[in-house]
VOPAGU-2260 file (C-alpha; in pm, 1 decimal, decimal comma):
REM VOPAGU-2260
SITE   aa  ch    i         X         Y         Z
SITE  UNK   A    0    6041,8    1986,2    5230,9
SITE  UNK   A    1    6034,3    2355,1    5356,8
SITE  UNK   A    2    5677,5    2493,3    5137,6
SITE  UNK   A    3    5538,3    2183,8    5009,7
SITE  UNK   A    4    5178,0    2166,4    5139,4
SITE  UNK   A    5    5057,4    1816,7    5336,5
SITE  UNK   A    6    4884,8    1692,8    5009,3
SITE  UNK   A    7    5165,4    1773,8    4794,9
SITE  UNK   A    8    5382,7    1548,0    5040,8
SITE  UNK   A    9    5134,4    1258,2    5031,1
SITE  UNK   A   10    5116,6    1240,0    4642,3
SITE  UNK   A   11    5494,2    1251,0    4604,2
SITE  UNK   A   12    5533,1     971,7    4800,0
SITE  UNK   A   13    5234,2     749,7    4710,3
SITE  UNK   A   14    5390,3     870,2    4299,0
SITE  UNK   A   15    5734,3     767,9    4373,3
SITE  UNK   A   16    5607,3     426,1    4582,5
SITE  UNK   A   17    5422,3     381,0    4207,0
SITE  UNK   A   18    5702,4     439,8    4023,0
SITE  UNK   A   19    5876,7     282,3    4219,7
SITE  UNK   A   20    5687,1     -85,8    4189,5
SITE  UNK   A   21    5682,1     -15,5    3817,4
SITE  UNK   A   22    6040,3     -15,4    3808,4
SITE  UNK   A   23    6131,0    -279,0    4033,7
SITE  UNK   A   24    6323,4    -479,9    3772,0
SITE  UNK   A   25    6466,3    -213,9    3582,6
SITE  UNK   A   26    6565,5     -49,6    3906,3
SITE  UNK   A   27    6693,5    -442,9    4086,2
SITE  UNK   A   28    6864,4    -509,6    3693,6
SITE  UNK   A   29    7107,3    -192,8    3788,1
SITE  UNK   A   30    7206,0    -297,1    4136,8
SITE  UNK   A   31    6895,2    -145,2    4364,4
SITE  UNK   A   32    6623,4    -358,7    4508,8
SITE  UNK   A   33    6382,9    -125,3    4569,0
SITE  UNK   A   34    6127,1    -365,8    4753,8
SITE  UNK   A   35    6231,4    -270,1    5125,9
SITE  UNK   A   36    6176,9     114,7    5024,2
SITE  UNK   A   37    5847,5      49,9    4926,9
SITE  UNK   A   38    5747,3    -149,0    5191,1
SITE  UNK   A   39    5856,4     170,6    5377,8
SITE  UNK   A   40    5690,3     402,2    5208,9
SITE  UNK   A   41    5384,2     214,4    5207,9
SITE  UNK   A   42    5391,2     169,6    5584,4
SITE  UNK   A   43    5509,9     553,0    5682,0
SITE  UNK   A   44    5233,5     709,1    5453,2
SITE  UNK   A   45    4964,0     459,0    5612,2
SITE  UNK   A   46    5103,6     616,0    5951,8
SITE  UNK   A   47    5085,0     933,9    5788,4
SITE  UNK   A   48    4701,4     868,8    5733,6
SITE  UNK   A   49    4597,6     736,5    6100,4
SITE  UNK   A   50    4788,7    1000,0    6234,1
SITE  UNK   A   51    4598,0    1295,8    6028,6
SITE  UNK   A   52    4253,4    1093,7    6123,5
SITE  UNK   A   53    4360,6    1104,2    6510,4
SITE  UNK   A   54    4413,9    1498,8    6435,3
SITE  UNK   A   55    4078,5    1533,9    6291,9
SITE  UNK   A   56    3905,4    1342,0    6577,5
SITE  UNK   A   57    4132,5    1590,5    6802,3
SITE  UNK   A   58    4001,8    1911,2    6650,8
SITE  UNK   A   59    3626,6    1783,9    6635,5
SITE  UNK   A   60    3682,2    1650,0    6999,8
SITE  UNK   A   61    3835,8    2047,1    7078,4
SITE  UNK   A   62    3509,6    2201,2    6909,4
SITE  UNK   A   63    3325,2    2002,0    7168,2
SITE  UNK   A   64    3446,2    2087,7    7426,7
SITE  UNK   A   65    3427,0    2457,1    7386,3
SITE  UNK   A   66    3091,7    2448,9    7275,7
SITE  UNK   A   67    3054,3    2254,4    7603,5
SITE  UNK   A   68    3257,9    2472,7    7794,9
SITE  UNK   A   69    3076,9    2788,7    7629,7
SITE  UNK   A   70    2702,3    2627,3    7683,4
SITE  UNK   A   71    2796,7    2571,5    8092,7
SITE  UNK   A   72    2946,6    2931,4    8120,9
SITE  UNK   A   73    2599,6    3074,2    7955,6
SITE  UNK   A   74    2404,1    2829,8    8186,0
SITE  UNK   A   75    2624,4    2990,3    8490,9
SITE  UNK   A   76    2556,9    3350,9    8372,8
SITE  UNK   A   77    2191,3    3332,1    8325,9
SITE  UNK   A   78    2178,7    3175,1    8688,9
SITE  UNK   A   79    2419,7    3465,2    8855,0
SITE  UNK   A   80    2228,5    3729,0    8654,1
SITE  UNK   A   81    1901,3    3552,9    8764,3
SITE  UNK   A   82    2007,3    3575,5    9148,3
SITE  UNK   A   83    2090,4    3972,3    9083,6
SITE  UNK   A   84    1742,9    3999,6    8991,3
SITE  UNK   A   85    1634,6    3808,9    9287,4
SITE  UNK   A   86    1874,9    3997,6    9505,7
SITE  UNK   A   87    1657,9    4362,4    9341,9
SITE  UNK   A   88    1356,5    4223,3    9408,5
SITE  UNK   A   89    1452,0    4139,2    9801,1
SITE  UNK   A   90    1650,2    4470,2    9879,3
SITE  UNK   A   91    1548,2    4714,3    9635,3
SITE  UNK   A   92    1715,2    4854,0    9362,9
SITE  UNK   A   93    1895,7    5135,6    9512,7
SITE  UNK   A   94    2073,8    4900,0    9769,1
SITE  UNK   A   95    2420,8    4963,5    9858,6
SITE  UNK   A   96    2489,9    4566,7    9814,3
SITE  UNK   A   97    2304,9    4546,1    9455,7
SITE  UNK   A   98    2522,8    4823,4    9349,8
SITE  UNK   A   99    2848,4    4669,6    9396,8
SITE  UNK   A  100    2700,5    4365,6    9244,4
SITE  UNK   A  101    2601,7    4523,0    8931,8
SITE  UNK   A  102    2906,2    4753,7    8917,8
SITE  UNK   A  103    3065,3    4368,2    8921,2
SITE  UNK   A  104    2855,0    4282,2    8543,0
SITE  UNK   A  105    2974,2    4597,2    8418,9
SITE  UNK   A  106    3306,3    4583,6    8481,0
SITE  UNK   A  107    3332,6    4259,5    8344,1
SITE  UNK   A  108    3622,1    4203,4    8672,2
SITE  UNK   A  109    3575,2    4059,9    8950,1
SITE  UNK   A  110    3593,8    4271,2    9254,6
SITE  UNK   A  111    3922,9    4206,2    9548,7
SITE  UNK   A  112    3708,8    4422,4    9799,7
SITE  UNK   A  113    3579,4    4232,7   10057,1
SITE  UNK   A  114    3211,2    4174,8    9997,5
SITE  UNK   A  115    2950,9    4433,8   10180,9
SITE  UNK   A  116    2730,7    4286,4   10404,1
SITE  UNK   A  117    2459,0    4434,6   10609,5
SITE  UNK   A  118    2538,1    4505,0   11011,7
């Protein structure tokens, strides 16, 4: 089993569940009933199949939601960098408090200090 891809996996099995039904009576005629096995088979690849399609769903539902998560983090951004502007406009841009703000964007960290405030 160790480098066989997914696909090659599936068509060995559905192949030998084939041969396998072919065979039947040649296969019963020397002492194996092979009916059970491919009743297995059959059943184990068609769990094989829902399981791959409830992976699929899982990665399209993953895309989603970091699209999602990306679109609200842009929305929050362009608000924040809106309120610096309105915070310029208000105290001027050579404020003490504006320039710990913006050294904030530029750092791309978020500051420990305790915030400045005006006394």
């Amino acid at each position: 089993m160790g480098n066989l891809t997914e696909s090659k996996k599936r068509d060995f099995v559905t192949q030998l569940t084939g041969l396998l039904e072919q065979n039947t009576q040649l296969l019963t005629d020397k002492g194996y009933d092979p009916t059970a096995k491919i009743a297995q088979l059959r059943a184990e690849i068609i769990a094989a199949d829902t399981a791959e399609v409830k992976q699929m769903e899982a990665k399209a539902a993953a895309k989603n939601a970091t699209k999602l998560t990306l679109e609200t983090l842009n929305t929050a951004y362009t608000d924040a960098s809106a309120t610096v502007d309105l915070i310029s406009g208000l105290l001027g841009k050579n404020d003490n408090l504006l320039l710990e703000i913006k050294k904030l964007r530029n750092s791309g960290k978020s500051s420990k200090k305790e915030p400045v405030t005006e006394q």
